[in-house]
C-alpha positions in Angstrom: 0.9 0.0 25.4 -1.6 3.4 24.7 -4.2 1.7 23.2 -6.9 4.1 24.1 -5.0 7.3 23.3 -5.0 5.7 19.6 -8.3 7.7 18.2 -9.9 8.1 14.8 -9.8 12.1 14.4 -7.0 14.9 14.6 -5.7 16.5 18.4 -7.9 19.1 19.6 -11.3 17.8 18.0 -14.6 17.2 20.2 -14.6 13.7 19.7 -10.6 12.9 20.5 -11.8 10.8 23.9 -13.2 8.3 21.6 -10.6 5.7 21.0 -10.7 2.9 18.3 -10.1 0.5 21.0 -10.0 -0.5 24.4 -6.8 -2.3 26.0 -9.5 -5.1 26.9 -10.0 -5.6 23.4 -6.3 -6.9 22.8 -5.4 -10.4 22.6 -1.8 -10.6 21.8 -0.3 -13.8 20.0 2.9 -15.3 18.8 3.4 -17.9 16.6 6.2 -20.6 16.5 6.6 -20.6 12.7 9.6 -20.1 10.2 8.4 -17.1 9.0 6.4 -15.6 11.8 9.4 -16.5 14.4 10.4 -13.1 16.3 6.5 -11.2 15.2 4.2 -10.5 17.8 0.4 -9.8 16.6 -1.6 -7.7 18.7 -5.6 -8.4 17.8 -8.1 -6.0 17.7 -11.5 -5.2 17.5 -11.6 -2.0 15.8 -14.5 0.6 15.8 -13.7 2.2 13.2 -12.0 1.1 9.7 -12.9 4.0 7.1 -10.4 6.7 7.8 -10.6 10.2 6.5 -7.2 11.4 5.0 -5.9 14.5 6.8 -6.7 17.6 4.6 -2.9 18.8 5.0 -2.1 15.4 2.9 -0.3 15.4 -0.3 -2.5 12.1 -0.6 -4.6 12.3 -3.9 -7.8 10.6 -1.9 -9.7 10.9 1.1 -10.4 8.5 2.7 -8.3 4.7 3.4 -8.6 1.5 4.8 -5.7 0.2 6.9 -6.6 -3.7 8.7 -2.8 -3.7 9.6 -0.8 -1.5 11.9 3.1 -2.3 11.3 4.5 -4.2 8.7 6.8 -7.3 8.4 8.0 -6.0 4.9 10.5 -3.8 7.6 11.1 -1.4 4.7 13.8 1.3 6.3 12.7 3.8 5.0 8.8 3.4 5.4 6.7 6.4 6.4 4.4 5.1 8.3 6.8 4.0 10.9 6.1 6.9 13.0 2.6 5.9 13.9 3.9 3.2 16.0 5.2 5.9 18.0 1.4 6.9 19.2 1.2 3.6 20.8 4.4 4.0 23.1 6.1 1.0 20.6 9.6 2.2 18.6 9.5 3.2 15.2 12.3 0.6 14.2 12.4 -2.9 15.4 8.5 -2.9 17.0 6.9 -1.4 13.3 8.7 -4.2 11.7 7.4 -7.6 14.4 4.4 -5.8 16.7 1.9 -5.6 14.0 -1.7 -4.5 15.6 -4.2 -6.5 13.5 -7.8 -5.5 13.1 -9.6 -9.0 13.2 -12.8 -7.5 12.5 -12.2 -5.4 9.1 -14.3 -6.9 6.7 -17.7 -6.9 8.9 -16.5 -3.3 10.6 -16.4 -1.9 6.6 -19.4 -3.8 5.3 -21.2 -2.2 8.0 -20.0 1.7 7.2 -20.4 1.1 3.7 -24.0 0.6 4.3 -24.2 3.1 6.6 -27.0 5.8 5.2 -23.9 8.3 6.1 -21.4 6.5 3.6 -22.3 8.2 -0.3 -19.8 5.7 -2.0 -16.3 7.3 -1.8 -13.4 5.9 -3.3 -11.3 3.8 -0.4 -7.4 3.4 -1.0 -5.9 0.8 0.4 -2.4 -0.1 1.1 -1.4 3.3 1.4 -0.2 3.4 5.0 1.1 -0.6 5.7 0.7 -3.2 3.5 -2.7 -4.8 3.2 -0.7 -8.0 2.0 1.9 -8.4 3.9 2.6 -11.6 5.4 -0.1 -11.1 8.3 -2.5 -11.7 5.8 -1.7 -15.1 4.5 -2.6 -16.0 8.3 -5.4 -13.6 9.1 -7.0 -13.3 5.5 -8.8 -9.9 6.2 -8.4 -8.9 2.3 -11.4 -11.5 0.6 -13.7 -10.4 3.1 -12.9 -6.3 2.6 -12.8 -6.7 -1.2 -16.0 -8.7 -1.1 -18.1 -6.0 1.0 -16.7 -3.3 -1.6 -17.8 -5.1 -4.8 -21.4 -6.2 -3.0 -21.9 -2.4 -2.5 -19.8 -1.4 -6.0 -17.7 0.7 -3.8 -14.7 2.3 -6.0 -11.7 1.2 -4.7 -7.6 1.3 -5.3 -4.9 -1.3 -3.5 -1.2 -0.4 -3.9 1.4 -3.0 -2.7 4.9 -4.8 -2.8 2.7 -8.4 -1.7 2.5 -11.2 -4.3 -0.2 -12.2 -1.9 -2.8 -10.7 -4.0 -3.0 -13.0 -6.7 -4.8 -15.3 -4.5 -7.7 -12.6 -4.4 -7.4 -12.1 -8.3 -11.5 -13.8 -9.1 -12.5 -11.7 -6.1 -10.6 -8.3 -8.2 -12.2 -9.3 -11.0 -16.1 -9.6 -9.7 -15.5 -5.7 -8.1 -13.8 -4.8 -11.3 -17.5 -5.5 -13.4 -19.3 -3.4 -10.8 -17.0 -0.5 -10.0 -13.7 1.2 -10.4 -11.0 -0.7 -9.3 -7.1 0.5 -9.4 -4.4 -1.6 -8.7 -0.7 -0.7 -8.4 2.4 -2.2 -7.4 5.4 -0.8 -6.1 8.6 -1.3 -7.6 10.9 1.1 -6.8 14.5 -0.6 -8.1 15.6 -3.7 -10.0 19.2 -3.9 -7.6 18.7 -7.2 -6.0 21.6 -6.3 -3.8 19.5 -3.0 -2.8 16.3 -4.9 -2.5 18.0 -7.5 -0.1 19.0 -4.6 2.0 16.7 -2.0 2.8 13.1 -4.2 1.7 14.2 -7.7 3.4 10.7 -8.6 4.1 9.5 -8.2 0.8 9.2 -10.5 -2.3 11.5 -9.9 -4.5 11.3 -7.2 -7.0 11.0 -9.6 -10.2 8.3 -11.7 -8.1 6.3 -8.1 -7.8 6.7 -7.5 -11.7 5.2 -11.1 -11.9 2.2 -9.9 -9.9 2.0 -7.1 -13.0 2.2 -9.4 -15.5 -0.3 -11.8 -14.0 -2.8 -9.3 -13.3 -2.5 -7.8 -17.0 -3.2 -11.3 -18.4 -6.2 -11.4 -16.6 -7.6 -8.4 -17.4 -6.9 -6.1 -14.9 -4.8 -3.1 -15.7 -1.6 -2.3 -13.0 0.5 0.4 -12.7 3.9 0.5 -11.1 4.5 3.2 -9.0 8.0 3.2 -9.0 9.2 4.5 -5.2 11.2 4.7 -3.7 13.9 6.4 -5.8 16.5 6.3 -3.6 19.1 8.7 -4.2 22.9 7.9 -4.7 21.4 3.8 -4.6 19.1 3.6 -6.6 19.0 6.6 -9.1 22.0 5.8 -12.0 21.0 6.3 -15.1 21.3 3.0 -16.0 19.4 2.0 -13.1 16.8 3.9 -13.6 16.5 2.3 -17.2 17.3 -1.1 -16.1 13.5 -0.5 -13.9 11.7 1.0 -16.6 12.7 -1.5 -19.3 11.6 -4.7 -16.5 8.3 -2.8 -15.8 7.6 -2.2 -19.6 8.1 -6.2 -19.9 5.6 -6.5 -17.5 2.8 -4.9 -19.4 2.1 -1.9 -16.8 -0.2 0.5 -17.8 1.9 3.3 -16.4 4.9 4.3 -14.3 5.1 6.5 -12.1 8.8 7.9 -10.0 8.1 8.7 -6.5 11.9 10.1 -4.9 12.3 9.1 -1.4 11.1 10.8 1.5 12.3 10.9 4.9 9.9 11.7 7.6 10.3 12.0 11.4 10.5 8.2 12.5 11.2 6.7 9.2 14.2 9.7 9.0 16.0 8.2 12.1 15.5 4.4 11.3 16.8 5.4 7.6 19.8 7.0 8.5 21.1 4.6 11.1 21.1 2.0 8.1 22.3 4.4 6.0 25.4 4.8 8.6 25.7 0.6 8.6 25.6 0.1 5.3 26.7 3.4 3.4 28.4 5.4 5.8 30.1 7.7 3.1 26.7 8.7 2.0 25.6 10.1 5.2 26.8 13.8 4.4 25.1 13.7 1.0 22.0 13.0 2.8 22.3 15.6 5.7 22.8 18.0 2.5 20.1 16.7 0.2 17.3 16.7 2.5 18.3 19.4 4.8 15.4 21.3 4.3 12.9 18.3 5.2 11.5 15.1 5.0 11.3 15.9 0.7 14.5 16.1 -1.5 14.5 19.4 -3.2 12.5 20.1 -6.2 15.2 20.2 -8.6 16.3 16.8 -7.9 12.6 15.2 -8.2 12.1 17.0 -11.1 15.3 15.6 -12.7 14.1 12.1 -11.6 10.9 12.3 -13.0 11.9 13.6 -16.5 14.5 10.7 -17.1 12.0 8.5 -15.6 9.4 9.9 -18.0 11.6 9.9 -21.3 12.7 6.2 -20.7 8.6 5.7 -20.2 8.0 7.3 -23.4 11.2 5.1 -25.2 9.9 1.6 -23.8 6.2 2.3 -24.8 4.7 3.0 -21.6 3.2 6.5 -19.9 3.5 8.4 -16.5 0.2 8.0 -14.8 -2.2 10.8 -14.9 -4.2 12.5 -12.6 -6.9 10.1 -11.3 -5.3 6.8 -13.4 -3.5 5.2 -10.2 -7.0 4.6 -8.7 -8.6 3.7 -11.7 -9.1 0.6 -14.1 -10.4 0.5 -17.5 -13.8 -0.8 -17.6 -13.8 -4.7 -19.4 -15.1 -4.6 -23.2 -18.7 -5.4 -23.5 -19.3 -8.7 -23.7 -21.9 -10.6 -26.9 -25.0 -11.1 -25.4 -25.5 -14.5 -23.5 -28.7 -17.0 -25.0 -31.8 -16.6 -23.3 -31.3 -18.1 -19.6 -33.5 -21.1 -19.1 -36.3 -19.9 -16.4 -35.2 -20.6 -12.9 -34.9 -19.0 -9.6 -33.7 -15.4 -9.4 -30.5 -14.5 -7.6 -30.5 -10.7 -6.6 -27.4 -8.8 -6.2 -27.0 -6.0 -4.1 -24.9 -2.5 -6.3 
């Protein structure tokens, strides 16, 4: 495996021999359990965990945190497949059971962020794999990242399909009084017969509305970023109301469409299940996204605006610019009585 050709900055930059890790550093584990049977975890001691979003991205932030590599959710149509490719593993079957874990996350980042270098950046997270998919319930890398963001009020967003994330709600909530915190989940269809297809390693998508609705009651304000649309699946009319009404129920603070994309690695894994399971649509596809990995502008656009009206009908907004990796800040609170003298406890912002 290419461990050491897997390196923090861009091809052609000064610093390209300096890899993240050494093939010394890899300990590589399986575990005899129901549902890690057939996984293989590859651990790591990263040295480096804050990465700087390329400037070509359509990303709307600059810089991530990713403790995983692969994910077990074994989404087909997941974009990130391809950078499985840059450590000689396949972008189907080995994205979905080699996972690369970065054992060392939480004291790697709590180290950058106090780093005089660091000036306080927002960090999104869950933007390339997971950051709660089922690795975590073993490795529990999340308290200890979410911790060493609220100790130096970091701003920070999460986006995932993981219900795993309730068990880190207090922990949200602590960050959420000292910085900016945005969460969103990622809902992209109601179709359980979809879902059971082309997500089979994620919890289903009522359990994920759940998350919503769990995190609103507490407090914390979650959006749904509604992706993937997947076309001739997934975008009916009534389908796309059937997701917008569930979403509403929830008590998200926004939806927001995102049409599926198709990039190289995630294109071929995509369209050999699309040949399994929907072999009729396989010319629509070759026609719809013959230009690239994006359908074509008219098509998103005529997503989004149905999307948008049946936001607008159900009570609930699009997300504005900014609002997917923000939270509103908690009411003021009455002033507490007078504290009783004691010992002081001093918190580091």
């Amino acid at each position: 495996m290419r461990w050491e050709n897997l390196t923090a900055v861009p091809a052609g930059d000064p610093a390209r021999d300096a890899a993240l890790f050494g093939a010394d550093a890899v300990t590589t584990r399986t575990f005899d359990t129901p549902e890690f049977r057939g996984i293989t975890f590859h651990e790591i001691r990263a040295r480096s965990i804050v990465n700087r979003v390329p400037g070509a991205s359509r990303m709307p932030f600059e810089w991530t945190v990713n403790p995983y590599r692969g994910c077990t959710h074994a989404c087909v149509y997941c974009f990130a497949r391809k950078t499985h490719s840059y450590l000689d593993l396949d972008t189907g079957l080995d994205f979905d059971s080699q996972i690369v874990v970065k054992v060392n996350a939480p004291e790697l980042l709590r180290r950058q962020l106090a780093s005089r270098r660091w000036h306080g950046e927002h960090i999104a997270m869950g933007t390339n794999v997971d950051c709660y998919q089922r690795a975590e319930g073993r490795y529990g890398l999340m308290p200890g990242i979410i911790a060493a963001l609220r100790d130096h009020a970091n701003p920070f967003s999460i986006l995932t399909k993981g219900t795993l994330i309730l068990r880190d709600l207090d922990l949200l909530k602590q960050a959420s009084e000292v910085t900016d915190v945005g969460i969103s989940v990622s809902v992209g269809f109601t179709d359980t017969e979809l879902w059971r297809t082309v997500e089979p390693g994620t919890p289903a998508p009522e359990r994920r509305l759940d998350v919503v609705r769990t995190l609103t009651d507490h407090g914390i304000g979650c959006g749904v970023l509604m992706a993937p649309v997947i076309p001739f699946l997934g975008d009916h009319p009534a389908q796309l109301r059937a997701t917008v009404r569930a979403v509403a129920a929830s008590g998200a603070t926004s939806v927001t469409p995102l049409v599926l994309h198709l990039r190289p690695g995630a294109r071929e894994w995509f369209m050999a299940w699309l040949e399994h399971h929907h072999p009729h649509l396989v010319p629509r596809y070759r026609r719809l996204y013959a230009e690239g990995a994006y359908a074509p502008k008219w098509y998103q656009r005529r997503i989004t605006r149905q999307v948008h009206e049946l936001a607008q009908e159900y009570g609930i907004g699009p997300t504005r610019a900014g609002m997917a990796r923000r939270m509103t800040a908690p009411e003021p609170a009455a002033p507490p009585a007078p504290p009783v003298p004691g010992p002081t406890q001093l918190t580091l912002l």
